[in-house]
VEXVOSE-764661 format. One record per residue (C-alpha): x, y, z; residue in three letters. Coordinates in steps of 0.1 Angstrom, whole numbers, plus 5000, padded with zeros to 4 digits. Layout:
XYZAla/...
% end
This chain:
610475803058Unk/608875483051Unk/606075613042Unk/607675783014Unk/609375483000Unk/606675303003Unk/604575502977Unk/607375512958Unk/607475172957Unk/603575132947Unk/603875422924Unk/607075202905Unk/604674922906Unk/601875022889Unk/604075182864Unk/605674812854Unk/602274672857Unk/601374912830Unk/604674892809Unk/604374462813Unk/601074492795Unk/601974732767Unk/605174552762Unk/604474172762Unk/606674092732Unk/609674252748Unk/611073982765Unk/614474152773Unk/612774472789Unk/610574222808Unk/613474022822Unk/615574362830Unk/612374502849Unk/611474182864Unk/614774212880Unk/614474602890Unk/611574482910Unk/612674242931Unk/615374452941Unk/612574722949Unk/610774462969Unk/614074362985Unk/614374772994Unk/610874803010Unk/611374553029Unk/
% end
């Protein structure tokens, strides 16, 4: 079980890491993800 959310979670990570980069300029999406991810940090943990 935690396993699996757990590379979930990385998986979901890399993919913001990716979308952050290609989408600088877009500071709404950043905010909105920004905030997607701290509640995925709050869930692995």
């Amino acid at each position: 079980m935690f396993s699996a959310v757990f590379w979930v979670l990385a998986f979901w990570f890399i993919v913001n890491l990716v979308w952050t980069i290609a989408h600088l300029n877009n500071r709404m999406m950043s905010r909105t993800f920004a905030w997607i991810n701290v509640v995925a940090v709050v869930i692995g943990f």
